[in-house]
VODOMI-300171 format. One record per residue (C-alpha): x, y, z. Coordinates in steps of 0.2 Angstrom, whole numbers, padded with zeros to 4 digits. Example, Ala and Ser with C-alpha at 12.3 -4.5 7.8 and 13.67 -1.06 7.14 Angstrom:
{{0062,-0022,0039}}
{{0068,-0005,0036}}
This chain:
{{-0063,0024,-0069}}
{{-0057,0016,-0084}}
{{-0045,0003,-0086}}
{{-0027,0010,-0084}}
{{-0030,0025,-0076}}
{{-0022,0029,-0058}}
{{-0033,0035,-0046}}
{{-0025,0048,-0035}}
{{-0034,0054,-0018}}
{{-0028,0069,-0009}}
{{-0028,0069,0010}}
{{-0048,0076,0011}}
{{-0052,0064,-0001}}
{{-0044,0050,0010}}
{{-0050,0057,0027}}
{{-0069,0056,0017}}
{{-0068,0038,0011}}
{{-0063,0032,0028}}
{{-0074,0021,0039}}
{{-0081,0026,0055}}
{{-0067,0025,0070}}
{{-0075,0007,0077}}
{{-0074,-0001,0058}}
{{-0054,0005,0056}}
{{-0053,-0002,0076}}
{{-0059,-0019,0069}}
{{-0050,-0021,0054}}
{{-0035,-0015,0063}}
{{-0040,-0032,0075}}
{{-0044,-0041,0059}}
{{-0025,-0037,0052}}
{{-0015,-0042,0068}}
{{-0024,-0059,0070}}
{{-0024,-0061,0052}}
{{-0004,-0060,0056}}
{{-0004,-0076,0064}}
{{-0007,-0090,0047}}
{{-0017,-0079,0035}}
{{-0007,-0066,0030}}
{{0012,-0062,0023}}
{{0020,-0047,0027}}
{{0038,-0047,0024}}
{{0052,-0035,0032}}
{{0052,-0018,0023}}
{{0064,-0016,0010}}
{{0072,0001,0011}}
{{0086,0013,0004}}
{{0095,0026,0012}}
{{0096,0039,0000}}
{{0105,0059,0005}}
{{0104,0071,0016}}
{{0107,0059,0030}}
{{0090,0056,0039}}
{{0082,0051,0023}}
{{0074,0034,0018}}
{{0062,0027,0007}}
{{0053,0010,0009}}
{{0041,-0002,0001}}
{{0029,-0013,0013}}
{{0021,-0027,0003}}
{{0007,-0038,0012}}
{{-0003,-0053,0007}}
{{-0020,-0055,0015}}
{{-0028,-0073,0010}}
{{-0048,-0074,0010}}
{{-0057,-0088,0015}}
{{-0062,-0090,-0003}}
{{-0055,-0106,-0008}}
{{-0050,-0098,-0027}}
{{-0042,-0085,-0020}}
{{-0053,-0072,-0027}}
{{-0056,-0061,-0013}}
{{-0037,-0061,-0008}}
{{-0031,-0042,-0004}}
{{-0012,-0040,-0011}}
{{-0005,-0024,-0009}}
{{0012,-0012,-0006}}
{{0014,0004,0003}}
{{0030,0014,-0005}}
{{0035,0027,0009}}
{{0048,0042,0009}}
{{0057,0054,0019}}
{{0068,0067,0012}}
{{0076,0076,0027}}
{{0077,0093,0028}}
{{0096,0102,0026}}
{{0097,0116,0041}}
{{0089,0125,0044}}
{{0080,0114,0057}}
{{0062,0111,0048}}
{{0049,0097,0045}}
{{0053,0085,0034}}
{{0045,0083,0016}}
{{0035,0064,0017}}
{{0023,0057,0007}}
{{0018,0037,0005}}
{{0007,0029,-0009}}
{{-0003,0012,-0009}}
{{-0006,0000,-0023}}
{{-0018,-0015,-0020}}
{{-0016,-0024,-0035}}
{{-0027,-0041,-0039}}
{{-0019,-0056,-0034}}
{{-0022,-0068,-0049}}
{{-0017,-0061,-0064}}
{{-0029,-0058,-0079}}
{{-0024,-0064,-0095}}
{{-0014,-0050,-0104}}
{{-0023,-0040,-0118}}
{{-0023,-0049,-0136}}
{{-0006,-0044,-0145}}
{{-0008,-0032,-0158}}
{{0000,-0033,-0173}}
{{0003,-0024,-0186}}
């Protein structure tokens, strides 16, 4: 994949790249107790847009590494939505995206000019 490109995986793609059920059941473990001094994970921010019913939130979280540089820190943020449905009673339309970005920033690309 090449610099700047967004990498989009459908739900078949998601449900292959997962690890077996007893690695999510440990890094599930991993994040709670990560909870206690190693992580930040700050109260959702959300809006509450119409039909009634409806929101969409973003989730950030900070998971620090042992690595005293910081290099293997996770940073991350889940934007999730719900449009509700007008009646007829149905299903609402959802869909939620992650970003894990690096945590120390890289120098910026040289300016061009021209």
């Amino acid at each position: 994949m090449a610099a700047g490109e967004i990498l989009y995986l459908d739900e078949a793609a998601v449900r292959a790249a997962m690890p077996p059920v007893e690695e999510r059941i440990e890094l599930a473990e991993r994040a709670m107790l990560a909870l206690v001094d190693e992580a930040e994970l700050p109260p959702k921010i959300g809006v509450h847009p119409r039909p009634a019913g409806s929101f969409a939130h973003a989730m950030p979280a900070y998971l620090r590494s042992p690595a005293a540089d910081g290099s293997a820190d996770l940073v991350g943020i889940k934007w999730g939505c719900r449009v509700a449905r007008p009646p007829p009673p149905g299903p609402a339309a959802r869909h939620a995206t992650g970003i894990r970005t690096p945590p120390r920033p890289r120098p910026p690309p040289p300016a061009r000019r021209g």
